[in-house]
Phi, psi and omega in degrees: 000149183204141171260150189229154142280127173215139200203131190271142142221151212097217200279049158309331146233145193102359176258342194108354178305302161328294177325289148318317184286325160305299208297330191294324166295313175279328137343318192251026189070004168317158158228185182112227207210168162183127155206177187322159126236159195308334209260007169095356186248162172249157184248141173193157164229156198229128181231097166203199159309167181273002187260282235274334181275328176286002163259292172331307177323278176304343173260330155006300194266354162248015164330295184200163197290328160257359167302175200173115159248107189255003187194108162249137184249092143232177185202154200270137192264140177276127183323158189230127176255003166294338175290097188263022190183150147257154177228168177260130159220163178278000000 
């Protein structure tokens, strides 16, 4: 198991991107968060395996004709053990 701090840029927000991204963590059995920042970029953290997050990772960027993902930043994170879900928060 492994944790990520990660934070998208480009057309990221005001498309559904948060959204995609929840369904894509539950889809791949992920836990954590993703949510806006003022600075136009998103923040999330990802918690499963390492296979499962490197597929989430690489489907990011198809959500809908309009997201456009141009830079993901991640960097590993200490594990949470409390989680049961990803979520969108505010």
């Amino acid at each position: 198991m492994l944790r990520y701090s990660i934070l998208v840029s480009g057309r990221v927000q005001g498309v559904g991107f948060r959204y995609h991204a929840q369904y894509l963590a539950n889809q791949h059995g992920l836990t954590g968060w993703v949510k806006n920042l003022d600075n136009g970029m998103v923040s999330m953290e990802v918690q499963g395996t390492k296979e499962r997050i490197a597929l989430f990772l690489s489907e990011l960027g198809s959500g809908n004709r309009f997201i456009r993902v141009d830079q993901v930043v991640k960097k590993e994170q200490e594990l949470q053990g409390s989680e049961n879900e990803f979520r969108v928060i505010y």
